[in-house]
N, C-alpha and C positions, 0 to 999 in steps of 0.2 A: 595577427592577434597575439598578446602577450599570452604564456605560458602562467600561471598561476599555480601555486603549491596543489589546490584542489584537484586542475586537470592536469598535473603532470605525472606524464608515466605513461604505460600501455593499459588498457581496458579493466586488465586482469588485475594490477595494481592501482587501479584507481577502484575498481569493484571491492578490492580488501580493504582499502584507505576509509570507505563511505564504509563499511561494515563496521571499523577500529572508530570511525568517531561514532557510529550509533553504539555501537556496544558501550560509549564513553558518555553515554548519554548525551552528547554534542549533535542534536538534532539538525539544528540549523547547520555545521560546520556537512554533517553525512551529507544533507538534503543537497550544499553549495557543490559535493563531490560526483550525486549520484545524479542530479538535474542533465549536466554535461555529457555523462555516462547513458542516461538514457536517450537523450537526443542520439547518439552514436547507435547505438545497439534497440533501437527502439521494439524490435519484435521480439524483446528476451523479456521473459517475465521477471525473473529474478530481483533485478535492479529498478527495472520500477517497483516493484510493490515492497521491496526495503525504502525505495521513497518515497511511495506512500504512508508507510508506517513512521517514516522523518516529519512528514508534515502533519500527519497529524498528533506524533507527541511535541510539536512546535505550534500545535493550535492557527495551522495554517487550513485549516478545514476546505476550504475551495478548493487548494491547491492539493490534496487530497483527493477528495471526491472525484478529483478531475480524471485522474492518473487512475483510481479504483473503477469508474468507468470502460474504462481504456480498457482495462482487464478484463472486466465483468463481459465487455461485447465481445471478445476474441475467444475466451474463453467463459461460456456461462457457467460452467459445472466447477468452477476457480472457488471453491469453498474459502479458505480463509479472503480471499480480495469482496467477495459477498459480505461475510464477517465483517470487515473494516468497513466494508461502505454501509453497512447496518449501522456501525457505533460511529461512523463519522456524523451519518445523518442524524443518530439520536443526538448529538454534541451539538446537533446545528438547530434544535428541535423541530425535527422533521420527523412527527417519530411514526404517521401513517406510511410515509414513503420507508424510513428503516426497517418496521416490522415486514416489509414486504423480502427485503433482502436479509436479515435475520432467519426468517423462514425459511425461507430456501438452503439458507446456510446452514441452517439445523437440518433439515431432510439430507441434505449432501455429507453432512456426518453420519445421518444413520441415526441422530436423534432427533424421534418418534415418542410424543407425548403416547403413553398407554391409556388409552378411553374406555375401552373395554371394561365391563359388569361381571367377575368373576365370581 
């Protein structure tokens, strides 16, 4: 297999490469960097859910969703991957299934609507 600009380098260098083009707002370029990087490193959160955030400011919403899953089952208590798949789902209007995972992602913050009659 050819060497491409995206996957060339060690792990660590291509994990900064997809970070410098999301930071560059170059979603699709991060997502081309950090797709390869997750296949490799698959049980590291980090780099998927920087490309989950690639896909979904690329309005690749499936390809989102997919990888926010991935997250959500390994680790449920994963507050911000809950978040994203809350707003990936509202983007897709799915928005009974999103309040599901919004909620939770709120409770896992620690914000607690106050109900209480004081």
């Amino acid at each position: 297999m050819e060497t491409t600009y995206y996957d060339h380098g060690t792990a660590a260098e291509r994990w900064e490469r997809g970070r410098q083009f999301f930071d560059a707002q170059d979603y699709a370029g991060a997502a081309r960097v950090l797709a390869r990087l997750v296949d490799e490193v698959p049980e590291q959160t980090g780099p998927r859910l920087l490309l989950a955030r690639a896909y979904y400011h690329s309005a690749q919403l499936s390809r989102a969703e997919a990888e926010l899953r991935v997250i959500v089952e390994r680790d449920p208590v994963e507050h911000y991957a809950r978040l994203m798949l809350g707003r990936t789902l509202q983007r897709q209007a799915r928005h009974d299934e999103a309040e599901t995972h919004l909620r939770i992602a709120s409770a896992l913050a620690g914000d607690f609507a106050d109900d209480r009659d004081d």
